[in-house]
MDAnalysis code that builds the backbone (N, CA, C; Angstrom):
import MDAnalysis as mda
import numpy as np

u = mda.Universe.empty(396, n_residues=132, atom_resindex=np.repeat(np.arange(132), 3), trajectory=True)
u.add_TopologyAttr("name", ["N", "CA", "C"] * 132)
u.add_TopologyAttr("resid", np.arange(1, 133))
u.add_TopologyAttr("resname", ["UNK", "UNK", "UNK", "UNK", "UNK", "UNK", "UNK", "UNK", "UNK", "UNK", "UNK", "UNK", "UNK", "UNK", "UNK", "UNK", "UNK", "UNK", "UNK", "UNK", "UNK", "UNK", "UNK", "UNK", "UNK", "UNK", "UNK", "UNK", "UNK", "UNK", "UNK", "UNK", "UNK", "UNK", "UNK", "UNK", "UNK", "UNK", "UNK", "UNK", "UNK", "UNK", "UNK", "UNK", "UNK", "UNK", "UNK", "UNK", "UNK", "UNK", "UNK", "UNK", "UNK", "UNK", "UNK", "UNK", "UNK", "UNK", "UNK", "UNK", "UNK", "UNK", "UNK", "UNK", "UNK", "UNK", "UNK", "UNK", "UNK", "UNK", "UNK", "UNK", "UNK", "UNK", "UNK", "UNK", "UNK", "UNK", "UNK", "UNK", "UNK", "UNK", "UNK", "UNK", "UNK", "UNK", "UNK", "UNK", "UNK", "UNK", "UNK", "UNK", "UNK", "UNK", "UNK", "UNK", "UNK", "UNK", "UNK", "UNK", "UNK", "UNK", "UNK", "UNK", "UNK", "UNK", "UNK", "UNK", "UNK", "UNK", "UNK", "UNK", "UNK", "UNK", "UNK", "UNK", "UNK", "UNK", "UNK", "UNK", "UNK", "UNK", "UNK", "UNK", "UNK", "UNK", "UNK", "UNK", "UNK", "UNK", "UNK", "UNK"])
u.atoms.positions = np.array([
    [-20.377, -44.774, -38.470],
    [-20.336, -46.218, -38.387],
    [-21.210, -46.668, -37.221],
    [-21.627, -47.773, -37.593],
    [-22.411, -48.232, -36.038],
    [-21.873, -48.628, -35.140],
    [-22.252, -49.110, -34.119],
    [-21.423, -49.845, -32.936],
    [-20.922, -51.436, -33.012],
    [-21.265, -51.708, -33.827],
    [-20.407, -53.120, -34.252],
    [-19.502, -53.184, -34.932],
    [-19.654, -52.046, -35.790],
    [-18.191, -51.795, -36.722],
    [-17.434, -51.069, -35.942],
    [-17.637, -50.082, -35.084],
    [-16.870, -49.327, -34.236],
    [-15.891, -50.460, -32.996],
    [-16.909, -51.782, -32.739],
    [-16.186, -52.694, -31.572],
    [-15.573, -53.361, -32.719],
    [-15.182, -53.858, -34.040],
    [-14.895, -54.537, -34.751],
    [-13.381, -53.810, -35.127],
    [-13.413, -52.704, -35.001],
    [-12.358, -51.724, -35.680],
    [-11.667, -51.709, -34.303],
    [-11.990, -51.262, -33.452],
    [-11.361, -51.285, -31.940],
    [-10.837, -52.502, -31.340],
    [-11.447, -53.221, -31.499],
    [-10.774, -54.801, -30.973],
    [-11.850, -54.569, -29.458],
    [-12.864, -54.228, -29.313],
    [-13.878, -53.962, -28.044],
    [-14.447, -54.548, -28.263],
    [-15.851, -54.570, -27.182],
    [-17.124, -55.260, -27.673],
    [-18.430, -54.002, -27.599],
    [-19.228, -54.254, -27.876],
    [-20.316, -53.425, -28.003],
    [-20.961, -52.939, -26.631],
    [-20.749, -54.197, -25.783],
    [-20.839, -53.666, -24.229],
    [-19.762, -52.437, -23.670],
    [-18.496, -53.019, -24.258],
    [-17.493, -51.955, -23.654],
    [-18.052, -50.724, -24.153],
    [-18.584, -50.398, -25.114],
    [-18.503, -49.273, -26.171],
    [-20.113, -48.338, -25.401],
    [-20.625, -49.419, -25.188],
    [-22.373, -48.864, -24.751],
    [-21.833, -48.137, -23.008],
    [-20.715, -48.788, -22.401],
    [-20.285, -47.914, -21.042],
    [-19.652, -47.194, -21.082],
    [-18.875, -47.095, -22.079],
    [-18.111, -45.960, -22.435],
    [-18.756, -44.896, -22.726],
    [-19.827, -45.139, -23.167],
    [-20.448, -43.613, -23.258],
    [-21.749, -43.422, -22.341],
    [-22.014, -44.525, -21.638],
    [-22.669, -44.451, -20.325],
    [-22.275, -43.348, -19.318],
    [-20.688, -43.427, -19.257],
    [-19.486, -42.476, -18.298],
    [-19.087, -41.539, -18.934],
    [-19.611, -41.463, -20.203],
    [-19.397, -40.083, -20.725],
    [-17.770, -39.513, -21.561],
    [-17.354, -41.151, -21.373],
    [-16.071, -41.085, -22.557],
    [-16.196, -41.339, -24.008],
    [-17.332, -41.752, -24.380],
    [-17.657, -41.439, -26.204],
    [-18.946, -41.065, -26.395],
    [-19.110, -40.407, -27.176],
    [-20.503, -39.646, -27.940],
    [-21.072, -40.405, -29.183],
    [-22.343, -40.139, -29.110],
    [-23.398, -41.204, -30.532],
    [-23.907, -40.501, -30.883],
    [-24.493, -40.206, -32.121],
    [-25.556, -39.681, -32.727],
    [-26.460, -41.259, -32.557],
    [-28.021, -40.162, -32.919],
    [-28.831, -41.545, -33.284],
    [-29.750, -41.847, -34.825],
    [-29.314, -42.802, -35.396],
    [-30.250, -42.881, -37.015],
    [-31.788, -42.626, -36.130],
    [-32.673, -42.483, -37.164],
    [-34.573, -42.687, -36.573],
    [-35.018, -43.744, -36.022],
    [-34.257, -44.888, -36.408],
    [-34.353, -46.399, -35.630],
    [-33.906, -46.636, -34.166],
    [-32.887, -45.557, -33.897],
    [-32.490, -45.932, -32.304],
    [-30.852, -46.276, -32.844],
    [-30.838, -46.281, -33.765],
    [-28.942, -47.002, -33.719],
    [-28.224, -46.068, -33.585],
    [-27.176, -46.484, -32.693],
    [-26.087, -45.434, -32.023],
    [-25.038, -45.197, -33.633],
    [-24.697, -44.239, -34.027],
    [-24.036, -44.226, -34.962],
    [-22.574, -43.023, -34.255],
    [-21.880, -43.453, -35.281],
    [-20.121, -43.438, -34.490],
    [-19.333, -42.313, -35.454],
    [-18.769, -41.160, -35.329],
    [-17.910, -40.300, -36.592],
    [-16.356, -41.609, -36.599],
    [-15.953, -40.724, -37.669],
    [-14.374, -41.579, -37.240],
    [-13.176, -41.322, -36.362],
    [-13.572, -39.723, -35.514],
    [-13.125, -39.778, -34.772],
    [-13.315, -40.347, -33.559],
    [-13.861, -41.492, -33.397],
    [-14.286, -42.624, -32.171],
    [-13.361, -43.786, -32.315],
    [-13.143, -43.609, -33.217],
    [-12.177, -44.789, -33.404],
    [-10.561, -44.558, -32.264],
    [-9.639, -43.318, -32.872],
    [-8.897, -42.806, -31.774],
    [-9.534, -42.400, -30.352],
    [-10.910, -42.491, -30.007],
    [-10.979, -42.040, -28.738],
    [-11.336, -43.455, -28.188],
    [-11.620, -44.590, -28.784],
    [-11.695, -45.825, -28.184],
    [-10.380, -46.408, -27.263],
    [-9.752, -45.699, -29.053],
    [-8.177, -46.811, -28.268],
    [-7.572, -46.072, -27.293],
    [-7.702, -44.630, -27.151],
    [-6.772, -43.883, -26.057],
    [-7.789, -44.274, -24.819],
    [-9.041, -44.727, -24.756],
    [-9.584, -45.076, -23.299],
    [-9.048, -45.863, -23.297],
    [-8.950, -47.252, -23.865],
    [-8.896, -48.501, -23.512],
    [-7.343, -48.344, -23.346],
    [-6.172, -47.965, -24.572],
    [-4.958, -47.411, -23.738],
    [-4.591, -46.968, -22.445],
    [-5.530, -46.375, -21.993],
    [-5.134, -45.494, -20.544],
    [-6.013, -46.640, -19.890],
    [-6.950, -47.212, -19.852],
    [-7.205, -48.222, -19.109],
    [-5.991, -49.199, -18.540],
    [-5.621, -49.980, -19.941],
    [-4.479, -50.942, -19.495],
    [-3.361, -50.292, -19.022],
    [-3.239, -48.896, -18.794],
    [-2.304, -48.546, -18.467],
    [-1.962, -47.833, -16.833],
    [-3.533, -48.435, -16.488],
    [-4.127, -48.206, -14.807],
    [-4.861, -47.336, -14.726],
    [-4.815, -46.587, -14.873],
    [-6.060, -44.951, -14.722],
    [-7.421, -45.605, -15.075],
    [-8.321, -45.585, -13.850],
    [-9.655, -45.978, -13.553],
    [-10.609, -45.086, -14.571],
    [-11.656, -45.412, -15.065],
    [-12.604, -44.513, -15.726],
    [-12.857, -43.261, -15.347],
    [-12.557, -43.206, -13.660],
    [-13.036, -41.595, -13.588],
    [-11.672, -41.170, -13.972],
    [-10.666, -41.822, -13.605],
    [-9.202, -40.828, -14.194],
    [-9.222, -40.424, -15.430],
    [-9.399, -41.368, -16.058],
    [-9.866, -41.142, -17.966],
    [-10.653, -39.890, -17.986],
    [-11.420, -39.634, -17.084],
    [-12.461, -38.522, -17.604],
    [-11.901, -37.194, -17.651],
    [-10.642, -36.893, -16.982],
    [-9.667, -36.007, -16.715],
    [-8.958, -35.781, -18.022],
    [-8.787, -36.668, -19.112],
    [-8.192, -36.897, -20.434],
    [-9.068, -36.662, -21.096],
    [-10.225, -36.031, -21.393],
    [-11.386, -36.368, -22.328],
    [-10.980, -35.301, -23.401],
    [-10.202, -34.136, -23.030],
    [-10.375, -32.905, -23.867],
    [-8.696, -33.637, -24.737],
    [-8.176, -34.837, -24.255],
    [-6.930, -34.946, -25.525],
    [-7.354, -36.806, -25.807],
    [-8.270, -36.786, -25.763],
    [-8.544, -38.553, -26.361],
    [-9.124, -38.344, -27.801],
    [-9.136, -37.474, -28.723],
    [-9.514, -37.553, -30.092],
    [-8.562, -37.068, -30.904],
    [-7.379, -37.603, -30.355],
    [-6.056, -37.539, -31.411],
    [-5.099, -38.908, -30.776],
    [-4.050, -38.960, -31.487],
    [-2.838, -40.132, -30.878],
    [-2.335, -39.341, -29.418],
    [-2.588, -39.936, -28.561],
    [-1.607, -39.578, -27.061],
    [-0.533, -39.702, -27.257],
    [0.124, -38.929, -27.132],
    [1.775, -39.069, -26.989],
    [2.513, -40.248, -25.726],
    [3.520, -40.774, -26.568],
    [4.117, -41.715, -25.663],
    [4.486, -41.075, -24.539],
    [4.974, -40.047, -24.388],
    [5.561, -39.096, -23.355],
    [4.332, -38.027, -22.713],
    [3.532, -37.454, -21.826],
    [3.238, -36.249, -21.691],
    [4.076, -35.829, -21.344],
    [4.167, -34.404, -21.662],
    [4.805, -33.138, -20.757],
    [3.932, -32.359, -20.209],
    [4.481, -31.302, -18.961],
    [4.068, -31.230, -18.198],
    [3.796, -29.608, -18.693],
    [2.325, -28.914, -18.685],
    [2.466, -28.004, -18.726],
    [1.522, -27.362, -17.917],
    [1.161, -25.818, -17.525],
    [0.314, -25.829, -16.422],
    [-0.973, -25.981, -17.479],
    [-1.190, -25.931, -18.611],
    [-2.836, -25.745, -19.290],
    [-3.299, -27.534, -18.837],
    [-2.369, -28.597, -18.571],
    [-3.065, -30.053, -18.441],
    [-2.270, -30.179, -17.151],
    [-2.142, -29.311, -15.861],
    [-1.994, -29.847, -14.258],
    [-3.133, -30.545, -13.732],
    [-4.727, -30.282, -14.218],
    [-5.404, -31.028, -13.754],
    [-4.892, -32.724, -14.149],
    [-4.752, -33.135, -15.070],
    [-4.403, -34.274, -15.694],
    [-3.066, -35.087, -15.031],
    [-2.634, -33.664, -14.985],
    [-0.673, -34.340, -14.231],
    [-0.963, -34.575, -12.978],
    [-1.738, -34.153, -12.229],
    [-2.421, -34.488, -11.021],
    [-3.023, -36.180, -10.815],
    [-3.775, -36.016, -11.471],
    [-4.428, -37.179, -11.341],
    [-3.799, -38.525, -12.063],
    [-2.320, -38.186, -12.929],
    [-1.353, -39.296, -13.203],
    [-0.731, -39.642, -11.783],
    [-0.442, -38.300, -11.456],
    [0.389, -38.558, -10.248],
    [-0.217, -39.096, -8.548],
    [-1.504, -38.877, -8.674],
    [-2.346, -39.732, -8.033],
    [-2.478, -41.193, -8.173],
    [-2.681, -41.087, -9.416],
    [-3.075, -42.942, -9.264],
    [-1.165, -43.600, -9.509],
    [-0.568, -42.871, -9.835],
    [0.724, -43.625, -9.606],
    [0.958, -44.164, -8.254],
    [0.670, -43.343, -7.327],
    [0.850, -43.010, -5.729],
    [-0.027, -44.516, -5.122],
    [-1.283, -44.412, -5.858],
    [-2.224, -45.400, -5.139],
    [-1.542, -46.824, -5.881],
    [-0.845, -47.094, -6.888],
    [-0.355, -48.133, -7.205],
    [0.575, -48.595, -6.915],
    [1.401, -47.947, -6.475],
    [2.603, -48.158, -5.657],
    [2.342, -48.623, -3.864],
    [0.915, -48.008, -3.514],
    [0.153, -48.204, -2.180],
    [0.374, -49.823, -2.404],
    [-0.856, -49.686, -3.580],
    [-1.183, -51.429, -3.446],
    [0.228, -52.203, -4.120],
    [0.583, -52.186, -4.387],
    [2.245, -52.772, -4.933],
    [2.832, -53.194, -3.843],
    [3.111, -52.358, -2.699],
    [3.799, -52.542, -1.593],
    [2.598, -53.426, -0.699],
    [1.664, -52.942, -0.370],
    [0.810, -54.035, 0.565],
    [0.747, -55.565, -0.183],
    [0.635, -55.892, -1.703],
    [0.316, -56.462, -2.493],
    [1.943, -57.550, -2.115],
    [3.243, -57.002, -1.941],
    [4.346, -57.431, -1.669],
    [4.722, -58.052, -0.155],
    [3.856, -57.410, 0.799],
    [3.679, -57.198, 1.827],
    [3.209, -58.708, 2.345],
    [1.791, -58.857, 1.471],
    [1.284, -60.212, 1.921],
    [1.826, -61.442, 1.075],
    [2.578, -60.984, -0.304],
    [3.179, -62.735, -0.712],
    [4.560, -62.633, 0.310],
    [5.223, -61.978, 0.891],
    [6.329, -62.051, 1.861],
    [6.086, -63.145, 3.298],
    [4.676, -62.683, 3.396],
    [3.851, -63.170, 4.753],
    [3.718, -64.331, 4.211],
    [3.283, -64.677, 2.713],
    [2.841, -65.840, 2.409],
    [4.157, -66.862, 2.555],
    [5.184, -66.333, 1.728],
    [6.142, -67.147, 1.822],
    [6.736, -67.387, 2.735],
    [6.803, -66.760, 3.580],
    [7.485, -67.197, 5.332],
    [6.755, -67.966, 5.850],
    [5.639, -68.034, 5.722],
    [4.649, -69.217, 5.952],
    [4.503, -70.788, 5.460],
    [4.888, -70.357, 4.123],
    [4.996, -71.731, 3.323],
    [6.629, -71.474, 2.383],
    [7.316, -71.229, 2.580],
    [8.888, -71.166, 2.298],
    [8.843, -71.581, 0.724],
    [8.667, -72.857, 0.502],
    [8.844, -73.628, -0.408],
    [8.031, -72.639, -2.101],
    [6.869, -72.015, -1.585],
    [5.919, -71.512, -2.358],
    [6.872, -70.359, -2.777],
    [8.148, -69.814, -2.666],
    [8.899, -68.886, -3.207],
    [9.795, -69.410, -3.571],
    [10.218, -70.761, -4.196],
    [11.241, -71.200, -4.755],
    [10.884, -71.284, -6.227],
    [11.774, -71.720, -7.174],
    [11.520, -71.885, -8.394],
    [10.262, -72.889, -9.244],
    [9.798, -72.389, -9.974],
    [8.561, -73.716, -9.948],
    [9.344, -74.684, -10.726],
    [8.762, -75.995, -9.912],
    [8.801, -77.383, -10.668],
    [8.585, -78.238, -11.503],
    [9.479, -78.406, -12.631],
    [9.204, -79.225, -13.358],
    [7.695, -80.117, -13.556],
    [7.146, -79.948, -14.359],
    [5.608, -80.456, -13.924],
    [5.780, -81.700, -13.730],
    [4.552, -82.629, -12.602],
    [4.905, -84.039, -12.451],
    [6.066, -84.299, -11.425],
    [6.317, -83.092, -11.018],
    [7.659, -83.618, -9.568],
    [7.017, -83.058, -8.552],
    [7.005, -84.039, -8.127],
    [6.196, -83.319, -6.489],
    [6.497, -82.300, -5.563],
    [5.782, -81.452, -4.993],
    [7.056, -80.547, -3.908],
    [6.687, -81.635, -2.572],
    [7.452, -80.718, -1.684],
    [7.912, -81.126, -0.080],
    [6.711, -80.205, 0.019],
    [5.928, -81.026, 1.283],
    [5.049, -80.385, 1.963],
    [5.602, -80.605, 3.381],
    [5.832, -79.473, 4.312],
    [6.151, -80.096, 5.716],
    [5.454, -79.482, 6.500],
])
């Protein structure tokens, strides 16, 4: 398939799809014209990037997954030593999200002790708050 049917089937765009294999998370053949052409196993390796994307793991983390992104990912991994590189680098970026989670908590705390009011319930639209 080409790359428009491949972003059409994926719910992507053709940009996402052209960096994705910029970084070396999907593969193209090429017709004699230059067109990137797609097997159908691209289709499951789209959605398990873009899956593990929304699911925090940065592109280079993804690249750690490359040898199980051309089947369905399991809702669950388990842990075995043949994918510790992988359990590693879950357990890395968990670590760094929880970093920024807490600093991220850190400064609306600061914010709201500052402006009090900005941590109360929001208002009815059209009612003014107290500014003091």
């Amino acid at each position: 398939m080409l790359i428009g049917d491949l972003a059409a089937r994926t719910g992507t765009t053709t940009r996402a799809l052209r960096y994705y294999e910029e970084q070396g998370l999907l593969e193209s053949e090429r017709t004699a014209a230059g067109y990137r052409v797609y097997g159908p196993e691209a289709q499951a390796r789209v959605r398990n990037v873009r899956d593990l994307l929304a699911s925090g793991f940065t592109v280079e983390n993804v690249k750690s997954f490359v040898r199980y992104l051309d089947s369905d990912l399991p809702e669950v991994f388990g842990y075995s030593p043949a994918c510790a590189a992988a359990y590693e680098v879950g357990a890395r970026r968990v670590a760094e999200l929880e970093e920024r989670i807490e600093a991220l908590s850190r400064m609306r705390d600061t914010l709201v002790r500052r402006m009090p009011w900005l941590g109360e319930r929001p208002r009815p639209q059209g009612v003014p708050g107290q500014i003091r």
